[in-house]
N, C-alpha and C positions, 0 to 999 in steps of 0.2 A: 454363327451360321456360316458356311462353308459359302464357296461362288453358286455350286450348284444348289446347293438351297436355297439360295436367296432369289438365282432365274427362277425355280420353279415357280416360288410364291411373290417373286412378282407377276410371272404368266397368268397365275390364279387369281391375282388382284386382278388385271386385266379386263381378264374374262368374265367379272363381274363385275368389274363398272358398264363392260360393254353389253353385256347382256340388257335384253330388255326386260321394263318390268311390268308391260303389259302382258301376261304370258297364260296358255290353256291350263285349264289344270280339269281333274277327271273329280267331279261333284259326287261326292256318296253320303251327302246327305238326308238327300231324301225330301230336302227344300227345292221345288219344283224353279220358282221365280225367287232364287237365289239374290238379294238384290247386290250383296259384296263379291257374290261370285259370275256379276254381269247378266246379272235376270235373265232374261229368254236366250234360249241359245238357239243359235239359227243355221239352218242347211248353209253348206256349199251353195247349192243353187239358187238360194236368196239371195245372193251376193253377186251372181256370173254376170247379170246387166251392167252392172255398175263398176265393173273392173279394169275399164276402158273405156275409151271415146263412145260417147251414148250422147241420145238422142232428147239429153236432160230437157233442155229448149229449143228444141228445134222440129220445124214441122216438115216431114221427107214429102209429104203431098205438096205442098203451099211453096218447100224450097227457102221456108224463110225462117226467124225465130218464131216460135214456138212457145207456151207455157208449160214451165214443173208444176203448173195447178193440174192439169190435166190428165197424168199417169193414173192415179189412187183417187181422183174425183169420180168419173164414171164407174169404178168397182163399188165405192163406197157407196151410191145412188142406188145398184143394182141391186146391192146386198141391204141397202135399209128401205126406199126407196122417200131420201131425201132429196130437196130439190138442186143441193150444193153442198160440196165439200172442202177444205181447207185440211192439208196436212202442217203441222208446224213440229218445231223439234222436241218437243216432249209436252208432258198433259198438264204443267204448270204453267207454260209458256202460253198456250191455249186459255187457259183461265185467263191469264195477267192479260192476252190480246182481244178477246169476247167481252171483257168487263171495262176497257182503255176504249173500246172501238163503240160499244152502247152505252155507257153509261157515265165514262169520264165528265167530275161538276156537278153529278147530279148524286140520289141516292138510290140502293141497292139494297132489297131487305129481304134479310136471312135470318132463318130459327137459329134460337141462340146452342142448341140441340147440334147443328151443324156447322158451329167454330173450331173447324179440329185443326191439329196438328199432325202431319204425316212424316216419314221420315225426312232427316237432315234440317229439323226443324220448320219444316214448309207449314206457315200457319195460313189460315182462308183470311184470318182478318188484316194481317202483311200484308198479303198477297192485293184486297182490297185497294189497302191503303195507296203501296205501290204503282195502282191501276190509275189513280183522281180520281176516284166513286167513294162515296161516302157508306159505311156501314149504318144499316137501323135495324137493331135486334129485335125481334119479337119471339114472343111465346117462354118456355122455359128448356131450363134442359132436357128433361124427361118428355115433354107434351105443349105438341104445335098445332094449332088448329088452321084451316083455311082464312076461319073469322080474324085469326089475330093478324094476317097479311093486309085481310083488308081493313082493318082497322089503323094500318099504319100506312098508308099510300095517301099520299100529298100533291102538288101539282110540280114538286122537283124530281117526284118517282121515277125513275128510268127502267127501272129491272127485277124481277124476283129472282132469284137465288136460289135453288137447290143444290145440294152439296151430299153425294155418298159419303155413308160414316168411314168408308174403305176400313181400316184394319183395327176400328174398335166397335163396341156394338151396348147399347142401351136396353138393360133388359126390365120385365117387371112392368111397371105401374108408367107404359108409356102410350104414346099417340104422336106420330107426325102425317104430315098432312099429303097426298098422295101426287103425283105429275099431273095427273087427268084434274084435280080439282084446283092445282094449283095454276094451271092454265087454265082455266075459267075465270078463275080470278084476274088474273092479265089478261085474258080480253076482252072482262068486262071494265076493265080500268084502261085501256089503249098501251100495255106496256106488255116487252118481252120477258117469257120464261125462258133463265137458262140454267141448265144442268152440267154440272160437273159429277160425271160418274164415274168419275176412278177407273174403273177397270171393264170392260165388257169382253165378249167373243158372238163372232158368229158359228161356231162348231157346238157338239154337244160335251155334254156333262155328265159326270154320274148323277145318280139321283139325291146322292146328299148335298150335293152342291146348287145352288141357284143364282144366275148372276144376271146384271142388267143385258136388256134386249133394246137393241140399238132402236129399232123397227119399230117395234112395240112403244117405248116413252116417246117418240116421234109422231104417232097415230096418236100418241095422249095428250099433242099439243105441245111439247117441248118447242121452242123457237129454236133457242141453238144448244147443241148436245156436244159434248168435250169427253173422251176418253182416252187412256196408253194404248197405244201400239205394239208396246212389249204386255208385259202383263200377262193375263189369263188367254189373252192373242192371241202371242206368240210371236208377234212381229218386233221389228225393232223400236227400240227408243222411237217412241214419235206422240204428238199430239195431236188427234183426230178431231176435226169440229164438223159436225152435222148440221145439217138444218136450212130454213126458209134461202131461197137463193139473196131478199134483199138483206138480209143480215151476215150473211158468210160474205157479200160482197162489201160490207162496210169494213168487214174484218179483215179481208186481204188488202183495200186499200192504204189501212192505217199504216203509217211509217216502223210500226212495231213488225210488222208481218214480216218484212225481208231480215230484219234482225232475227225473227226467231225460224227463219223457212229450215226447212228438211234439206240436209247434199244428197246425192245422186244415189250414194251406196244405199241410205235410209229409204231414199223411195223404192229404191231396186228390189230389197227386201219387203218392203211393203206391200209390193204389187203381185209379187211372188207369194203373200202370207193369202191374200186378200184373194186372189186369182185360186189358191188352194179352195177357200172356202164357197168359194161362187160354183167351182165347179165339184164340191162337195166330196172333196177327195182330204179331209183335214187331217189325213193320217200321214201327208208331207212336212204336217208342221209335229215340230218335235215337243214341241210343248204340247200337244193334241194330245200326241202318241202317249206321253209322260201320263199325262193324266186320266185319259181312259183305259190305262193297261188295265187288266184286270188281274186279280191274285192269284189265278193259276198259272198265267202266263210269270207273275214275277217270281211266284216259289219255283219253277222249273230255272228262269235265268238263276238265281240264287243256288239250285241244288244242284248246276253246272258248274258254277265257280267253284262253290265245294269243292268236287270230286277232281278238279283242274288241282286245286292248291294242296288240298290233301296228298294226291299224288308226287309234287314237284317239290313239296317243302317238306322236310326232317317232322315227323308228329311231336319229338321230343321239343321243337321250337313252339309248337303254337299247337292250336284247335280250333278248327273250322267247324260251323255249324252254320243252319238256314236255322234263322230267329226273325220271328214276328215282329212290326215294327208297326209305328205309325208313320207315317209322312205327311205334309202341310202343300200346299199350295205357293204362301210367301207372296212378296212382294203387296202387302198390303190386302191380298185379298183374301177373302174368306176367313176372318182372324178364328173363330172359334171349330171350326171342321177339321178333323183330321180323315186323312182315304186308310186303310189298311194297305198294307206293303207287306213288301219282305228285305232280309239286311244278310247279307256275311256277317255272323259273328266271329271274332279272333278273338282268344282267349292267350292269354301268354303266362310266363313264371313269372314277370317281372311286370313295372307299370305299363298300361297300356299307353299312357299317352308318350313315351319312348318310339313307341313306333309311328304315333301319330306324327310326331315331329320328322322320321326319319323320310314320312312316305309324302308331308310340303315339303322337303328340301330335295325331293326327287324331279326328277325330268320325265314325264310333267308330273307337276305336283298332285298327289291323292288328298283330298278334304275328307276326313271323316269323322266320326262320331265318337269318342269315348266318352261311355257311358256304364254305367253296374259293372266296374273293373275291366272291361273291352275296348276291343274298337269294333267299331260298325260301318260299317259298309250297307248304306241304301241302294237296293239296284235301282230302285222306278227311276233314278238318276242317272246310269250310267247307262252309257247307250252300247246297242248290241257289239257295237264295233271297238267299242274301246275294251273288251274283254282281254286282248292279247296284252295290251299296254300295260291294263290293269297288273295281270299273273305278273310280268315282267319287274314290275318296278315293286312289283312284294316280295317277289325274290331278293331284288338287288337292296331292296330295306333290311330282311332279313338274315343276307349275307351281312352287312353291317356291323349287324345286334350282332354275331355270332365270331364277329373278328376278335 
């Protein structure tokens, strides 16, 4: 290797140590709440509060400090109409702090129906353990009745335990026991219901979708309610707790709270997610957008790309086509629903996943699908604006394969 070859490739070592490797990349999966691909993707303007000296803690009336409880408490009251709110940094952390702040020493009884495991290994009965609350299983996997809760409360009982199956689902020959009845039971025993629902929103749905209502298990007696902030949201990473003002306030006091609290950027977006939906405009969140496009709207972005790349790329290279697809939701929610979508199919002479590789090692990287000898490209993913980027970086893949 000559001098100038060796500057060059050291330049290029360089330039990829220094590169970062947090980096955008343009989703054409078709996986809505992407969780490797940073689940929820969030506006610009989620973010603009928080990009700066803000007003985290501090009260510009009073002049004095301030609480970060107070940003996303008053939307999240508005929107469910709880008496207190608690943000914390994600919806495990909220578990491990509701369960540490009620119930630590004592015991905690959960259908054995809802011991799951989510991703990264996150199990309910760790997560217990980790709290100082004791597990007592009742009922079976399949079928949990009311009666078997109350058959197992003691004078050490602290808590019932409800737990969404989030991303798996028991079908067939079952029964579990409902929010409304399972708070009856806790108050006819002196102890709190609390619920870990994985995922909720306050926006709409299509209709094959149905997900937990904040509002709703709250009216049905839930004490304290735990959900993402990313998720079916839309907001960022965060851990939402609902419910009675004296139990959100046992929960912020506990020495756990400031360990797991939200920084400034996470509330910023939150209040920006949550301010979207109060004021019923949820077409700001992109995850809204994502989810209720509808299939005319994605076959037209679809049979635009087309005619984009058809025109700019050699035919003898590839083959563009609008192909029907399914898409998913993701991130734990909804496991068995797919929405109907639409995809770019590329068809090539050679393997597809050649070009898959060519289009992550791009700037920014393209995520996509090979699948039946192609690649695929989901649009409900790719947003309107990244279209140019899109053409651009197939081209410059395509040059490539072509060298």
């Amino acid at each position: 290797m000559d001098a100038g070859d060796l500057e060059a490739a050291a330049g290029d070592h360089l330039r990829r140590c220094m590169a970062p490797s947090l980096r955008r990349v343009i989703n054409g999966t078709g996986v809505i709440i992407h969780t490797n691909l940073g689940r929820a993707p969030l506006s610009a303007e989620a973010l603009s509060e928080g990009l700066r000296y803000c007003t985290l803690e501090y009260d510009l009336e009073a002049g004095q400090r301030g609480s970060r409880r107070d940003h996303a408490a008053e939307l999240l009251a508005r929107l469910t109409g709880a008496e207190s709110a608690l943000v914390v940094n994600n919806n495990a952390a909220a578990v491990v702090l509701m369960l540490a702040a009620v119930a630590r020493g004592g015991e905690v009884i959960i259908s054995r129906g809802e011991l799951i495991e989510i991703g990264g290994s996150f199990r309910v009965p760790d997560i217990m353990e980790a709290s100082g609350a004791t597990l007592v299983e009742v009922g079976t996997t399949n079928k949990t009745y009311a009666r078997d809760y109350v058959a197992a409360i003691t004078e050490d009982t602290r808590a019932i335990l409800k737990v969404h199956p989030s991303n798996y689902r028991i079908v067939g020959f079952t029964h579990d026991a409902t929010t409304s009845a399972l708070a009856q039971v806790a108050r006819d025993h002196g102890v709190p219901l609390l619920y870990d629902a994985g995922a909720a929103t306050f926006g709409p749905l299509p209709a094959a979708l149905v997900d937990v209502d904040p509002k709703a298990e709250l009216s049905n007696g839930v004490d304290l309610l735990a959900f993402s902030g990313d998720k079916i949201l839309g907001g960022p990473q965060a851990g939402l707790m609902l419910g009675g003002r004296e139990w959100i306030d046992r929960c912020a006091r506990h020495p756990l709270a400031r360990a797991f609290r939200a920084d400034k950027l996470t509330l910023a977006a939150l209040e920006h997610t949550l301010r979207a939906y109060l004021m019923q405009q949820p077409e700001k969140i992109p995850v809204s957008r994502m989810v209720n496009a509808t299939a005319t709207q994605l076959n037209k972005r679809a049979a635009n790309l087309v005619e984009r790349l058809t025109t700019e790329v050699p035919r003898e290279i590839a083959r563009f086509t609008v192909a029907a697809c399914e898409d998913t939701i993701g991130g734990g929610s909804h496991p068995q629903r797919r929405i109907d979508g639409a995809a770019v199919r590329i068809e090539l002479a050679r393997d597809a996943s050649i070009l898959a590789e060519q289009l992550r090692r791009g700037t920014p990287p393209i995520i996509g699908v090979v699948r039946d000898g192609a690649l695929w490209l989901h649009v409900r993913t790719i947003a309107d604006d990244e279209a140019d980027v899109l053409v651009a970086a197939l081209n410059a893949a395509f040059s490539s394969l072509t060298l």
